[in-house]
gemmi code that builds the backbone of each chain (N, CA, C; Angstrom):
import gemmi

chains = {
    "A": [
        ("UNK", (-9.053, -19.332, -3.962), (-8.026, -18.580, -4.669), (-6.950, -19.548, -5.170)),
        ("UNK", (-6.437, -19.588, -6.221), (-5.519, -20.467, -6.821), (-4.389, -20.224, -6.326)),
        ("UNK", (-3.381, -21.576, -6.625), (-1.895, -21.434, -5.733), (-1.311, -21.541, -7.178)),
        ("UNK", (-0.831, -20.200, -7.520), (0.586, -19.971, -8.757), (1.712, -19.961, -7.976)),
        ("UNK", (2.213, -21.407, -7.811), (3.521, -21.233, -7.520), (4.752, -21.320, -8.392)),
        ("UNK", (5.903, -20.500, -7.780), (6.568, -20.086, -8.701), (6.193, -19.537, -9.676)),
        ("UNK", (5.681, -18.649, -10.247), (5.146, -18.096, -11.205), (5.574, -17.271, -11.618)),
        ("UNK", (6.311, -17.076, -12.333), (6.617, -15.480, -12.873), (5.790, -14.285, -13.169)),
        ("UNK", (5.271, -13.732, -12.394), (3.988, -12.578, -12.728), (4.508, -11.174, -14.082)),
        ("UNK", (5.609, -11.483, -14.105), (6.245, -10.249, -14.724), (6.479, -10.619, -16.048)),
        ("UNK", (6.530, -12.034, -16.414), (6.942, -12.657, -17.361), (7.115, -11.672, -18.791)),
        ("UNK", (5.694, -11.306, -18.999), (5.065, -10.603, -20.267), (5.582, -9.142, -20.358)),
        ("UNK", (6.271, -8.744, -19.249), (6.245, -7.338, -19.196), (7.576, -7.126, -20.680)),
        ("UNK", (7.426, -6.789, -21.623), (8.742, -6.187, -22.592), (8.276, -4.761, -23.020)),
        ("UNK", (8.979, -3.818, -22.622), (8.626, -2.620, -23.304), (8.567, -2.663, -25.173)),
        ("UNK", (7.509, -1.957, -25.565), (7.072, -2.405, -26.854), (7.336, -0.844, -27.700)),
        ("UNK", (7.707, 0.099, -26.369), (8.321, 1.450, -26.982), (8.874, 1.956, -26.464)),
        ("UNK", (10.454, 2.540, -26.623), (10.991, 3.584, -25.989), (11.385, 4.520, -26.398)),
        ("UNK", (11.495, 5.766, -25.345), (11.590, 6.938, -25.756), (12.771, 7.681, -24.607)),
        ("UNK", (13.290, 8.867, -25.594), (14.879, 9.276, -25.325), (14.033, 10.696, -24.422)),
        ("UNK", (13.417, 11.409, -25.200), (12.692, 12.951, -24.646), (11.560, 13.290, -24.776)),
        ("UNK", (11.471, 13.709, -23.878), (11.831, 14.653, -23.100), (13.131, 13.698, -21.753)),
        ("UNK", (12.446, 12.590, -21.305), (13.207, 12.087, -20.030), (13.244, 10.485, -20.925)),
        ("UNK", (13.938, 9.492, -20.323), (14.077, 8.297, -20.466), (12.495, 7.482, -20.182)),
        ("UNK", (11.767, 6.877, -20.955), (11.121, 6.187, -20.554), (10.824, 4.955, -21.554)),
        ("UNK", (9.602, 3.653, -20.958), (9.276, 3.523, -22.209), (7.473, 3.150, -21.546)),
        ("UNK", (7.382, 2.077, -22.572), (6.072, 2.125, -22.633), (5.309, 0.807, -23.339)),
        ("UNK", (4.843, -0.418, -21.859), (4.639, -1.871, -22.173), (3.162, -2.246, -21.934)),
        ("UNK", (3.236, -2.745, -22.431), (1.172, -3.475, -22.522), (1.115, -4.874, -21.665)),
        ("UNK", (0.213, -5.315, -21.331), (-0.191, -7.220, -20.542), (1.429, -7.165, -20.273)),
        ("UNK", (1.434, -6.915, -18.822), (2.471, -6.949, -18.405), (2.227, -7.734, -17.307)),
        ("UNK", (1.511, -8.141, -16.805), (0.994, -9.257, -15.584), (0.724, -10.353, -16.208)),
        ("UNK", (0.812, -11.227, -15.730), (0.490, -12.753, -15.832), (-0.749, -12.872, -16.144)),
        ("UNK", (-1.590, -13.414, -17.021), (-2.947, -13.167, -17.018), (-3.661, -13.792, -15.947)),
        ("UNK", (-2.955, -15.126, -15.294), (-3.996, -15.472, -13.967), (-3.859, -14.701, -12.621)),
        ("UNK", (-2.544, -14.053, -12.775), (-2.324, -13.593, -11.712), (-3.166, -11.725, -11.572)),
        ("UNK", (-3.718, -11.215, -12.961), (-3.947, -9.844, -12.740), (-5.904, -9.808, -11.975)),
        ("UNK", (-6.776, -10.858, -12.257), (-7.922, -10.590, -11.719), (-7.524, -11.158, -10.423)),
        ("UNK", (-6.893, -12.374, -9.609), (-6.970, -12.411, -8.094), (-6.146, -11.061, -7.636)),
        ("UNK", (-5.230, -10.328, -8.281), (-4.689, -9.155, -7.634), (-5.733, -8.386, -7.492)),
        ("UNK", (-6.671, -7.964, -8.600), (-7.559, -6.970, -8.365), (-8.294, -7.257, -7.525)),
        ("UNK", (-8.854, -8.232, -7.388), (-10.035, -8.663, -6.568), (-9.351, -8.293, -4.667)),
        ("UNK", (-8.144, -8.861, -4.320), (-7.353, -8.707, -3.312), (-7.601, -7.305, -2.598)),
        ("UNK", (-6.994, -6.489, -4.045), (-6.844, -4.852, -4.133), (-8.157, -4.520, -3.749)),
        ("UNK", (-9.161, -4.780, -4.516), (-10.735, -4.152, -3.665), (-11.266, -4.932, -2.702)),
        ("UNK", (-11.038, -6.145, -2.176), (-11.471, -6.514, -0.704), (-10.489, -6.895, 0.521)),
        ("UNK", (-9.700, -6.706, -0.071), (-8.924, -7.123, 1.635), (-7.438, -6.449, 1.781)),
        ("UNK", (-7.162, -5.327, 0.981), (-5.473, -5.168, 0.703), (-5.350, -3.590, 1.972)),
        ("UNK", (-4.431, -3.462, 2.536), (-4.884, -2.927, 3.475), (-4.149, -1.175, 3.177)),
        ("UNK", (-5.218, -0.581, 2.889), (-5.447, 1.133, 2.325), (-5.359, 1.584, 3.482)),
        ("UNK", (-4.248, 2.732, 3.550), (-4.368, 3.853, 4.331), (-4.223, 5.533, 3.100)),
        ("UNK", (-4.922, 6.104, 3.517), (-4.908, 7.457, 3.456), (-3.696, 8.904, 3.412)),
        ("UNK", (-2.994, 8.921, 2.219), (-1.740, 9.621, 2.425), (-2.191, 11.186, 1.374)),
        ("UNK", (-2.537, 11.883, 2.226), (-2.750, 13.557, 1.584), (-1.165, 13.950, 1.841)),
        ("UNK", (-0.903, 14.968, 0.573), (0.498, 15.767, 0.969), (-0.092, 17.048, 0.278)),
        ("UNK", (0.599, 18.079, -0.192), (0.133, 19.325, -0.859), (0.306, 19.162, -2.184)),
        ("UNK", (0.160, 17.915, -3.057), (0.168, 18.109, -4.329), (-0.638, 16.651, -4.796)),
        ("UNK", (-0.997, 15.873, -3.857), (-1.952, 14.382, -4.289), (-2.486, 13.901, -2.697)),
        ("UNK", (-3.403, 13.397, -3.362), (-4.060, 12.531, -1.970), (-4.555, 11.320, -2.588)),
        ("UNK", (-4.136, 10.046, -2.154), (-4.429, 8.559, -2.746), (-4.327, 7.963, -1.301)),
        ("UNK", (-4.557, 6.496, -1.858), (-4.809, 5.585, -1.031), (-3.667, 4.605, -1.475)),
        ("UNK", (-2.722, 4.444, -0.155), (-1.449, 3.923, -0.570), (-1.285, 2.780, 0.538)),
        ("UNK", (-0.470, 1.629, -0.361), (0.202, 1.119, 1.374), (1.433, 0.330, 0.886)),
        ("UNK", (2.509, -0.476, 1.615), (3.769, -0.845, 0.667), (3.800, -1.929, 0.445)),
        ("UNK", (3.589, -3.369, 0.035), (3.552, -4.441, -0.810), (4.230, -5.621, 0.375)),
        ("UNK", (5.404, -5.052, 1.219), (6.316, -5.289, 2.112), (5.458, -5.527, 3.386)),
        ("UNK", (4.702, -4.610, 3.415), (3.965, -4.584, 5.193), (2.921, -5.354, 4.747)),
        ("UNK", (1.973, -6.074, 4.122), (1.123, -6.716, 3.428), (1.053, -8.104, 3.688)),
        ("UNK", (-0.101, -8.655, 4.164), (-0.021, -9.994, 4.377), (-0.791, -10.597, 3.040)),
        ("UNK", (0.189, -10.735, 2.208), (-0.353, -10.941, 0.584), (-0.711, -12.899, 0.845)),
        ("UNK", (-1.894, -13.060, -0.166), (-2.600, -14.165, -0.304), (-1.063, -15.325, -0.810)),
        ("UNK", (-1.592, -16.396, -0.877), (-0.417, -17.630, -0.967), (-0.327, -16.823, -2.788)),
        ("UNK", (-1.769, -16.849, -3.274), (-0.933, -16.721, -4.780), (-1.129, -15.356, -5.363)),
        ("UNK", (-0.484, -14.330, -4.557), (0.235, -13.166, -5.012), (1.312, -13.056, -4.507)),
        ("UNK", (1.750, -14.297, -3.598), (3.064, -14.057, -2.768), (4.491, -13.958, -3.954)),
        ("UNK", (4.156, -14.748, -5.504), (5.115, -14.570, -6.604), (5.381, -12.681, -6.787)),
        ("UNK", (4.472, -12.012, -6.141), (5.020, -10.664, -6.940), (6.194, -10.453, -5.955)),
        ("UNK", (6.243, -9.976, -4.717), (7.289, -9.837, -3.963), (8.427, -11.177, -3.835)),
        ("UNK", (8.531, -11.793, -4.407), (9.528, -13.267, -4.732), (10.738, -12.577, -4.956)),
        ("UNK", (12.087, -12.375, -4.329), (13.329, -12.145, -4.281), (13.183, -12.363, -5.892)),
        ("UNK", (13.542, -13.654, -6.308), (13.977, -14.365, -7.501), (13.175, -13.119, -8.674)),
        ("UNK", (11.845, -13.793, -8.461), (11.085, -12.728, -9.791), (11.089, -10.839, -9.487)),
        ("UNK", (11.529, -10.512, -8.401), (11.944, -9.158, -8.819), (12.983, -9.171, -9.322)),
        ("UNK", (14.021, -9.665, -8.782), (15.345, -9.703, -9.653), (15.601, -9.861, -10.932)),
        ("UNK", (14.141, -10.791, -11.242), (13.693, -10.872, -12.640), (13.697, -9.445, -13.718)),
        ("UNK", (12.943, -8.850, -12.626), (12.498, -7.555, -13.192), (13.410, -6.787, -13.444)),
        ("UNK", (13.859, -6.557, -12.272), (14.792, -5.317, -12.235), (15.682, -5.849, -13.319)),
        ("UNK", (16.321, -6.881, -13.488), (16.835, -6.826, -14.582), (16.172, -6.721, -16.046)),
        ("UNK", (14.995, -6.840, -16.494), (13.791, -6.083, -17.357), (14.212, -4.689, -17.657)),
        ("UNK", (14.415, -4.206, -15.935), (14.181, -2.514, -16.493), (15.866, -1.875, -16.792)),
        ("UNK", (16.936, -2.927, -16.194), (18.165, -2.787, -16.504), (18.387, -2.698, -18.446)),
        ("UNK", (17.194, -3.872, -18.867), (17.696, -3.457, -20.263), (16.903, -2.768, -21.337)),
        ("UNK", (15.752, -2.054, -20.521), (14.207, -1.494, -21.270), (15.288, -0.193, -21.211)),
        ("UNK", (16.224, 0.465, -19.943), (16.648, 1.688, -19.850), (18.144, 1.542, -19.390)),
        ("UNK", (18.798, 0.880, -19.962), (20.536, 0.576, -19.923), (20.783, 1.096, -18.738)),
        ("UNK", (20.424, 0.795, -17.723), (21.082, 1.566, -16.408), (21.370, 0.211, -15.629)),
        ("UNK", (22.531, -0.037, -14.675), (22.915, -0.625, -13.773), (21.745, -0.673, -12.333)),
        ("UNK", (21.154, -1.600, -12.185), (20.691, -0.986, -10.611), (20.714, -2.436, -9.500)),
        ("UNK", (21.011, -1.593, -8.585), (21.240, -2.055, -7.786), (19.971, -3.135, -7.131)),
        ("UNK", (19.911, -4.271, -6.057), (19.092, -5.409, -5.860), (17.901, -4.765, -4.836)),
        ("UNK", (18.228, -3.663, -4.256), (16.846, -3.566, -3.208), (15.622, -2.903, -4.747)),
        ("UNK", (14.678, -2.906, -3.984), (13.092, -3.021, -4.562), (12.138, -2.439, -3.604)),
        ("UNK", (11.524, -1.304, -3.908), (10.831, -0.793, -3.297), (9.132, -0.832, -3.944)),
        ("UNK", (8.207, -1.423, -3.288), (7.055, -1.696, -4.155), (5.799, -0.801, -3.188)),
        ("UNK", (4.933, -0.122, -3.479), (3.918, 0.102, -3.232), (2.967, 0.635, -4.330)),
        ("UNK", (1.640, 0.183, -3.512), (0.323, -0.226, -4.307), (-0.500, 1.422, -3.895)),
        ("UNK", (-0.720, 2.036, -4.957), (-2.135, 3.202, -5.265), (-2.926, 3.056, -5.429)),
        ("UNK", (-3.873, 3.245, -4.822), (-5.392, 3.125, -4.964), (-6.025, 5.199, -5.153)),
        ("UNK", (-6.651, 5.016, -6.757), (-6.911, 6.662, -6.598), (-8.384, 6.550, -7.149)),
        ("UNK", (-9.277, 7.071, -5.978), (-10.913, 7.162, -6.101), (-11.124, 8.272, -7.234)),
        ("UNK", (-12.599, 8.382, -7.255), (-12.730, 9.693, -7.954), (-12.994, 10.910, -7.137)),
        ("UNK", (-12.492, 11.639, -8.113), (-12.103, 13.176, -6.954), (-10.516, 13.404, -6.804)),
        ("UNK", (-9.951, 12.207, -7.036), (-8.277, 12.126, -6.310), (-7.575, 12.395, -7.916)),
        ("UNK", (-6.337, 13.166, -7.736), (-5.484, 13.609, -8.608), (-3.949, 13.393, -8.356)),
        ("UNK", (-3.085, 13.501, -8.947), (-1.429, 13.820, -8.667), (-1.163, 14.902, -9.449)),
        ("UNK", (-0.587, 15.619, -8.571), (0.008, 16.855, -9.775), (0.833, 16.735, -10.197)),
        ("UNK", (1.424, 17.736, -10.963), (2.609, 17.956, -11.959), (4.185, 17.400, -11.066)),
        ("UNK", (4.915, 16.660, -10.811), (6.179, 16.197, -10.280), (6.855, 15.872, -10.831)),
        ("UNK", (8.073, 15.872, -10.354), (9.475, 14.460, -11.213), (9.733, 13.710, -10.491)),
        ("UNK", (9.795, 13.511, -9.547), (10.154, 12.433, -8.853), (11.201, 12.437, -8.292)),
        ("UNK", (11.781, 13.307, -8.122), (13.218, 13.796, -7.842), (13.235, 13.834, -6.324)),
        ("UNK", (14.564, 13.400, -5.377), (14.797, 13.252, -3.975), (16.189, 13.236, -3.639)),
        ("UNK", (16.678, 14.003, -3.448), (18.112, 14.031, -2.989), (18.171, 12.659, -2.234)),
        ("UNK", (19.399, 11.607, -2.448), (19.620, 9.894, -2.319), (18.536, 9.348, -2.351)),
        ("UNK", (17.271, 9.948, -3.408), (16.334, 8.623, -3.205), (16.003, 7.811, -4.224)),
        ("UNK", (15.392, 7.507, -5.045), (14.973, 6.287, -5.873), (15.634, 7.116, -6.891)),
        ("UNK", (16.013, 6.128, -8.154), (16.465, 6.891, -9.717), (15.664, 5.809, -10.922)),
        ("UNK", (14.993, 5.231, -10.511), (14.004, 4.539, -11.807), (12.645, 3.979, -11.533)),
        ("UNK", (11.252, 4.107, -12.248), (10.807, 3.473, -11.423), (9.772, 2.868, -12.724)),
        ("UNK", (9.145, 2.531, -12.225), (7.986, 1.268, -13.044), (6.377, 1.369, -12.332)),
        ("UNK", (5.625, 1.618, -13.337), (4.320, 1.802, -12.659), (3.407, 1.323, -13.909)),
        ("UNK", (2.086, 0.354, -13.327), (2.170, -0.913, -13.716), (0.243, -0.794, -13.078)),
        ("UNK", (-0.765, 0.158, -14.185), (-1.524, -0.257, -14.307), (-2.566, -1.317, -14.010)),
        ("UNK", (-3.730, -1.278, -12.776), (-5.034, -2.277, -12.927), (-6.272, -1.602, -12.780)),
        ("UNK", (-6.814, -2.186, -13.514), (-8.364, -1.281, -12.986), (-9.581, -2.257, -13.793)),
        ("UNK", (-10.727, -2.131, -13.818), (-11.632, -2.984, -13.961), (-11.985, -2.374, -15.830)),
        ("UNK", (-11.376, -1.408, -16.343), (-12.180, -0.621, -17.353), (-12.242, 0.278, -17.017)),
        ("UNK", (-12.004, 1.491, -17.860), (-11.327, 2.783, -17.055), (-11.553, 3.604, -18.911)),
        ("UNK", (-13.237, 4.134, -18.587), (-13.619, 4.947, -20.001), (-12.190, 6.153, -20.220)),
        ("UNK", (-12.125, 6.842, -21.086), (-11.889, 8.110, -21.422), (-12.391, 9.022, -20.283)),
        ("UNK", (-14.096, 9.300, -20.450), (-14.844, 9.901, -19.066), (-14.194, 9.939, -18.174)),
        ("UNK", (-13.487, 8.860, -17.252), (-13.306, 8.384, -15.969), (-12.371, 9.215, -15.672)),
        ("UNK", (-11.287, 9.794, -16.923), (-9.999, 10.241, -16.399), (-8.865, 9.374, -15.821)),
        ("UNK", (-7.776, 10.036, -14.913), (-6.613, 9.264, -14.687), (-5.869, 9.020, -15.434)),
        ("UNK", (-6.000, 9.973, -16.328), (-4.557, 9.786, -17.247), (-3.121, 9.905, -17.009)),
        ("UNK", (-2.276, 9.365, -17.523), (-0.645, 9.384, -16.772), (-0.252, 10.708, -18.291)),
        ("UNK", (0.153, 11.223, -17.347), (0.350, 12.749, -18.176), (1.810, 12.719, -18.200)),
        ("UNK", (2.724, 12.877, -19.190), (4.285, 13.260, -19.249), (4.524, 14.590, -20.170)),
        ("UNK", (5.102, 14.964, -19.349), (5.336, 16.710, -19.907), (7.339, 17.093, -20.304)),
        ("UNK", (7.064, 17.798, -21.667), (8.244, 18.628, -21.483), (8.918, 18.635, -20.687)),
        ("UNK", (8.463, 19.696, -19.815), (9.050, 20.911, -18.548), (8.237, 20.985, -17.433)),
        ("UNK", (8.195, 21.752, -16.354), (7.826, 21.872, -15.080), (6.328, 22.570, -15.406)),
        ("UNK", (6.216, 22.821, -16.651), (4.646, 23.738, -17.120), (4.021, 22.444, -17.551)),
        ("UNK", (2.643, 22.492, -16.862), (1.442, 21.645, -17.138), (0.818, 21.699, -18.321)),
        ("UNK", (1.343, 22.955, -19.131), (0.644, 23.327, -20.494), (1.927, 22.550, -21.566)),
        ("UNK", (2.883, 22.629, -20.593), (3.890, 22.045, -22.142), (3.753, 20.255, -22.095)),
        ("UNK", (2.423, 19.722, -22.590), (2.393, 18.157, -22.567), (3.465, 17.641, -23.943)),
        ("UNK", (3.842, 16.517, -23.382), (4.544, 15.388, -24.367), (3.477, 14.397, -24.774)),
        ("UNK", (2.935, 13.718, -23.912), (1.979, 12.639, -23.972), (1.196, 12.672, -22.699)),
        ("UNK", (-0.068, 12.084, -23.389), (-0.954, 11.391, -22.481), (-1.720, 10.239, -22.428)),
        ("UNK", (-1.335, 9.332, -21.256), (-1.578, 7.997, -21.997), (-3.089, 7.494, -21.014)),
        ("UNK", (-3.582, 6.642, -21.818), (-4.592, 6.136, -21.117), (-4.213, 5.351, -19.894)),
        ("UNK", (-4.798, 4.946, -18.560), (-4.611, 3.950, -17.909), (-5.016, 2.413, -17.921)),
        ("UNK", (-4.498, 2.004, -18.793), (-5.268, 0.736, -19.645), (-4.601, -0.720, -18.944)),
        ("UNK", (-5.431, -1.025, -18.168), (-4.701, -2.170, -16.861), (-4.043, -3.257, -18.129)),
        ("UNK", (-3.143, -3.571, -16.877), (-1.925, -4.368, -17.539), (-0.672, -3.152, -18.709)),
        ("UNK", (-1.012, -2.531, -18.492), (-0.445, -1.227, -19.103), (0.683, -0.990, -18.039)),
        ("UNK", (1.765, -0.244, -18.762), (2.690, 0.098, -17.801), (3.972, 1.389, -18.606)),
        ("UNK", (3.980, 1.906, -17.491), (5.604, 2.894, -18.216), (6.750, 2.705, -16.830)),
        ("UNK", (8.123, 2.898, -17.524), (8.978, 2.609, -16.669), (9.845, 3.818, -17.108)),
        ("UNK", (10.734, 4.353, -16.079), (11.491, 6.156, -16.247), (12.290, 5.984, -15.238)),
        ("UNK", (13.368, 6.591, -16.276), (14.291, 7.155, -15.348), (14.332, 8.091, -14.398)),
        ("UNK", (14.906, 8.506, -13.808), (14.105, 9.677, -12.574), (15.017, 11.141, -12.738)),
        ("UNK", (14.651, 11.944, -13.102), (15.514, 13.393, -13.745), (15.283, 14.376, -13.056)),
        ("UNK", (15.725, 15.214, -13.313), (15.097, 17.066, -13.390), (13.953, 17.118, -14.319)),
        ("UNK", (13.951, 16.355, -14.938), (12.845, 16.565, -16.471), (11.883, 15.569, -16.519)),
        ("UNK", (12.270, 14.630, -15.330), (11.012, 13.857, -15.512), (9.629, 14.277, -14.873)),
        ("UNK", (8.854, 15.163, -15.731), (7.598, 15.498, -15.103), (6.737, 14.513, -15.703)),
        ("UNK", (5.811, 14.274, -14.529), (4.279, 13.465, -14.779), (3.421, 13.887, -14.365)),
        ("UNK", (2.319, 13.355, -14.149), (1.047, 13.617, -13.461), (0.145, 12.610, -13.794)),
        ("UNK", (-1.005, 12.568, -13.034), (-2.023, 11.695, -12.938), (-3.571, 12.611, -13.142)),
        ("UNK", (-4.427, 13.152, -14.094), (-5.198, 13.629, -14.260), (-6.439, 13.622, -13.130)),
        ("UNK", (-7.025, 14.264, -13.069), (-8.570, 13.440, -11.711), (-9.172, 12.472, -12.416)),
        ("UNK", (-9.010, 11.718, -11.241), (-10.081, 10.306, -11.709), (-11.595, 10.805, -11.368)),
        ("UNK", (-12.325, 10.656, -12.207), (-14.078, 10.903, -12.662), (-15.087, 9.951, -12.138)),
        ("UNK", (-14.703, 8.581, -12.506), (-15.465, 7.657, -12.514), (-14.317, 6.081, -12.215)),
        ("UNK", (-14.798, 5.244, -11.470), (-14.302, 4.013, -11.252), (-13.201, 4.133, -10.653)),
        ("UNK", (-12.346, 3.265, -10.197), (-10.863, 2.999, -9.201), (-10.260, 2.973, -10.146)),
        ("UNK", (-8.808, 3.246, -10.015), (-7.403, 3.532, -10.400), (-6.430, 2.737, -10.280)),
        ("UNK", (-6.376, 1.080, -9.653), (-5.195, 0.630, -9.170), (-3.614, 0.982, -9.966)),
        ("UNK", (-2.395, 0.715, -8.711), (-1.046, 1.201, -9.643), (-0.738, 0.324, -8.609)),
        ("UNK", (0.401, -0.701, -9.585), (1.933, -1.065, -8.754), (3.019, 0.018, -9.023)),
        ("UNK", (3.338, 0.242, -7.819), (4.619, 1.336, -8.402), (6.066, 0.545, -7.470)),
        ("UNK", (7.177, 0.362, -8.666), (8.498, -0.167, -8.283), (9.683, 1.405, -8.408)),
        ("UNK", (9.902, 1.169, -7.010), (11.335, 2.039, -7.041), (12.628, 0.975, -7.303)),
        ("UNK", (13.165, 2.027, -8.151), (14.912, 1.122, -8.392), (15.680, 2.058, -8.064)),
        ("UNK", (17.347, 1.363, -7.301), (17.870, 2.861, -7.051), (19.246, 1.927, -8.270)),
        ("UNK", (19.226, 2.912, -8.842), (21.197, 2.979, -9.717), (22.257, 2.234, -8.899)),
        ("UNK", (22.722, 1.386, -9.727), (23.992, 0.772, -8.883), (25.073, 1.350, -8.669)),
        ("UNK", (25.918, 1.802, -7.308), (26.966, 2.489, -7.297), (28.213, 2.067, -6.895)),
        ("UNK", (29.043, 3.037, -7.851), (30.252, 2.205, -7.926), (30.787, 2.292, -6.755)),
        ("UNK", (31.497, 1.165, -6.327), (31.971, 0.383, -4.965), (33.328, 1.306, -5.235)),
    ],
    "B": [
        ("UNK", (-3.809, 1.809, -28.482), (-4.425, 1.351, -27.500), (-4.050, 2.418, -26.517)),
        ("UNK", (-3.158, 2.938, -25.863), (-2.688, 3.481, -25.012), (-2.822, 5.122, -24.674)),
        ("UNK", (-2.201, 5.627, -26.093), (-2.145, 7.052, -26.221), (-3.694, 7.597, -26.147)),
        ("UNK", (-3.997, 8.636, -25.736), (-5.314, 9.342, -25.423), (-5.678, 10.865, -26.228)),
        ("UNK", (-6.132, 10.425, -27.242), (-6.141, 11.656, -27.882), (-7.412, 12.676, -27.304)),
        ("UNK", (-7.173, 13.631, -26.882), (-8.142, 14.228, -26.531), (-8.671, 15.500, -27.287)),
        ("UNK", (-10.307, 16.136, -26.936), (-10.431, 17.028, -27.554), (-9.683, 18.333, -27.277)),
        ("UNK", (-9.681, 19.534, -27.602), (-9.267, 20.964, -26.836), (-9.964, 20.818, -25.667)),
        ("UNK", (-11.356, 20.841, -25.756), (-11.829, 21.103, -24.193), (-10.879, 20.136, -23.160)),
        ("UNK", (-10.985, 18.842, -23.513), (-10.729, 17.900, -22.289), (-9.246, 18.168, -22.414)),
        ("UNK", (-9.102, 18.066, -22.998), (-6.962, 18.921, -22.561), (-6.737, 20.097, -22.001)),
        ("UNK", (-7.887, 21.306, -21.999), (-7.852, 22.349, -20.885), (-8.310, 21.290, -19.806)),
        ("UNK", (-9.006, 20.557, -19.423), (-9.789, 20.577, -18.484), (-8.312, 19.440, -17.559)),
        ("UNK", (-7.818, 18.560, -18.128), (-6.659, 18.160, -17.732), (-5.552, 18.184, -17.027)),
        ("UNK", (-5.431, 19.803, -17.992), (-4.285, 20.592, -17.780), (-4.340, 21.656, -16.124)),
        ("UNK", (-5.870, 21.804, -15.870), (-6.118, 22.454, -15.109), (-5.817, 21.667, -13.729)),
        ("UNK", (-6.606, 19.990, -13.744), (-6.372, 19.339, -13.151), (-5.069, 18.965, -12.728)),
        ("UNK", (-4.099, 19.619, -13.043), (-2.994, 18.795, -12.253), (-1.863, 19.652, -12.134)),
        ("UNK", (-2.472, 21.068, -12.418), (-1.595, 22.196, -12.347), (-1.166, 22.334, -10.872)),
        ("UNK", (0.062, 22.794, -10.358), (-0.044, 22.789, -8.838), (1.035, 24.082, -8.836)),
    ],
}
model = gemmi.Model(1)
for chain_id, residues in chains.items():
    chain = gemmi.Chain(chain_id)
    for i, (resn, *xyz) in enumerate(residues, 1):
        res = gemmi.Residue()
        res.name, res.seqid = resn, gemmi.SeqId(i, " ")
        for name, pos in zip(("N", "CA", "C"), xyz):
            atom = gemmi.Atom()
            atom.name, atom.element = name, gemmi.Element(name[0])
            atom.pos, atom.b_iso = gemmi.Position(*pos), 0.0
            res.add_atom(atom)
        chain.add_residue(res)
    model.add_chain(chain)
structure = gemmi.Structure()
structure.add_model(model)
structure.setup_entities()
């Protein structure tokens, strides 16, 4: 396995579209390092350590980036320096202030596995987040689409985007931010997902 | 590259999927 040290894995990430509504988001392509996105995958399907999280609206295969005894050269994604990188990325993809903690965990969604309709919403909990596409090739067929809706109705869609690794959307976190994740059909699903919380005034 | 245009069927079938 190669040693990228110091590496900026995030380097490439620039949102290439944003959008005001329904909720704040936008919407970035090759957002990983290109050496760094096949040893992640490869990691992700043999040795990254999956546990099993059902609730009443998704069941995936999750675990947090933090508890992870990550290889010498994926140790750049969790790097103080290059999140800080980031977060300041998503400070200017979505003009919001946020604050330095970083919350990272990795999805793994088989076929059969879905997310339903949510916003993301938590009384004091995360207010932005970033989710950040891998998968080997991921047909139409396969499903897993990242679904963004209007309103709290599954019928009122805004968009639906493919899951096209190295692909990524980043959102603010609302009343209105509904998403979803379609059933995956065919092949694995990987997701980095980053929580940001809003910086508050002292 | 990104956006997913789908047919009617597969946008019911979608929509069903993630209704909760």
């Amino acid at each position: 396995m190669p040693v990228l040290d110091r590496l900026d894995p995030y380097a490439r990430l620039e949102p290439v579209e944003s959008v005001t509504a329904p909720f704040r988001y936008f919407v970035a392509e090759h957002c990983l390092n290109a050496a760094i996105e096949p040893v992640l995958l490869d990691w992700l399907e043999a040795d990254a350590p999956w546990a099993l999280v059902e609730t009443d609206f998704y069941e995936q295969f999750e675990f947090d980036l933090r508890d992870a005894d990550l290889p010498p050269a994926l140790a750049c994604l969790v790097d103080p320096d290059m999140l800080a990188r980031l977060r300041r990325k998503m400070e200017q993809a979505l003009g919001d202030a946020l604050a330095p903690h970083i919350q990272m965990v990795a999805h793994r969604l088989d076929p059969g596995q879905r997310i339903a309709i949510h916003n993301d919403m938590r009384e004091g909990g995360e207010t932005h987040r970033l989710t950040i596409q891998l998968n080997r090739g991921l047909d139409d067929a396969d499903g897993g689409f990242f679904m963004l809706f209007n309103s709290d109705d599954a019928e009122d869609i805004h968009r639906i985007l493919r899951p096209v690794s190295g692909s990524a959307i980043g959102f603010a976190i609302s009343p209105a931010s509904h998403h979803a994740v379609s059933r995956l059909h065919g092949g694995t699903r990987f997701t980095l997902v980053y929580s940001f919380f809003a910086k508050r005034d002292e | 590259n990104v956006d997913a245009p789908l047919s009617s069927a597969a946008l019911a079938r979608v929509i069903a999927e993630v209704r909760t």
